[in-house]
LUMTOR-941340 format. One line per 5 residues: number of its first residue (from 1); their letters; for each residue y, x, z of C-alpha. Coordinates in steps of 0.02 Angstrom, whole numbers. Layout:
! LUMTOR-941340
NUM) a) Y,X,Z ~ ... .
END
This chain:
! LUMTOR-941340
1) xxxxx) 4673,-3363,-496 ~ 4562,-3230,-439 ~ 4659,-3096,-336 ~ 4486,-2975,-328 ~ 4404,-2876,-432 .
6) xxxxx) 4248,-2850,-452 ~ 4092,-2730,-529 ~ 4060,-2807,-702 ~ 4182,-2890,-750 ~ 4250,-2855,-913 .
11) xxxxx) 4466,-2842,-947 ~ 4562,-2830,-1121 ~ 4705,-2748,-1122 ~ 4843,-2860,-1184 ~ 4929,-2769,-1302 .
16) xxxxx) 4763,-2700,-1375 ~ 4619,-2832,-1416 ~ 4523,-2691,-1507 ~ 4455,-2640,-1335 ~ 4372,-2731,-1188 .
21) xxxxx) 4363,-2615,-1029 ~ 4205,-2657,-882 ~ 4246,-2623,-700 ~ 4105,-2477,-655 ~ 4180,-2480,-450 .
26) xxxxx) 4320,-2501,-346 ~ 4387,-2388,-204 ~ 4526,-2388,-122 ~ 4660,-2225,-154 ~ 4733,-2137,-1 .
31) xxxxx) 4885,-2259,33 ~ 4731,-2406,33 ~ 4781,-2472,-145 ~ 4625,-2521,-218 ~ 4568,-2467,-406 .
36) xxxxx) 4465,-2489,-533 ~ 4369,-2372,-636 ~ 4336,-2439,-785 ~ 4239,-2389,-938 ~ 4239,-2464,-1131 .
41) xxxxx) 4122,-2589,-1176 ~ 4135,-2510,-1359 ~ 4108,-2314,-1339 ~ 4046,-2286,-1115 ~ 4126,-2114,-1142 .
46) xxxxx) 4282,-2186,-1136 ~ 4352,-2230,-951 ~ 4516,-2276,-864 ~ 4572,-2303,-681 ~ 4692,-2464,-662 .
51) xxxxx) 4760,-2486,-498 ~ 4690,-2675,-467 ~ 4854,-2760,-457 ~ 4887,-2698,-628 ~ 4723,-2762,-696 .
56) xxxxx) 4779,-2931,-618 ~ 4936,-2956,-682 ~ 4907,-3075,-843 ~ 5060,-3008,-909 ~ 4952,-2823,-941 .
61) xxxxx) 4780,-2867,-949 ~ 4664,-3016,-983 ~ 4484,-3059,-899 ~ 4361,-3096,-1045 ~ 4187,-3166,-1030 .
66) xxxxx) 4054,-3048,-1050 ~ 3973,-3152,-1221 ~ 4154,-3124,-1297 ~ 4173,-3059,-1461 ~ 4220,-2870,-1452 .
71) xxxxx) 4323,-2808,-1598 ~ 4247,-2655,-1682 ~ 4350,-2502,-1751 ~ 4259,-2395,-1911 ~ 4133,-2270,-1830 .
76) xxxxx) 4184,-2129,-1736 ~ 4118,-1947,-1691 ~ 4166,-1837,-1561 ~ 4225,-1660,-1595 ~ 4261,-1522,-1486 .
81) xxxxx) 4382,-1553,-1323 ~ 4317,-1745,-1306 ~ 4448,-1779,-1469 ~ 4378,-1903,-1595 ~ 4374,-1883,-1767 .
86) xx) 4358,-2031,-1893 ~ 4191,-2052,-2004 .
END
């Protein structure tokens, strides 16, 4: 099993396949724990930050190849505040 992670690869949450997250970078927070910013494959205004042991665990989240099939939600508009409204 891989214990790094790296720019570009792509995670799915486990208890959400509607969503596939890529790794934009890594850094490491004060107390050296490194983490990974992340952004959605399906809408790049969309990001998270998963400490990397986290993204690891197979329990939480799931590496997927980049060709895999990415489930897609009805379209979606942004309103005021970054909320999203439903079209």
């Amino acid at each position: 099993m891989n214990k790094q992670v790296n720019i570009g690869e792509r995670y799915r949450d486990c208890t959400s396949i509607w969503s596939q997250w890529q790794v934009e970078r890594v850094y490491l927070d004060p107390l050296g724990l490194p983490h990974a910013v992340m952004s959605s494959v399906a809408d790049d205004m969309e990001q998270r930050t998963i400490a990397c042991p986290t993204l690891l665990d197979r329990r939480r989240y799931e590496r997927v190849d980049e060709d895999a099939e990415i489930a897609v939600l009805p379209p979606v508009a942004r309103t005021g505040a970054g909320q999203r409204a439903m079209l």
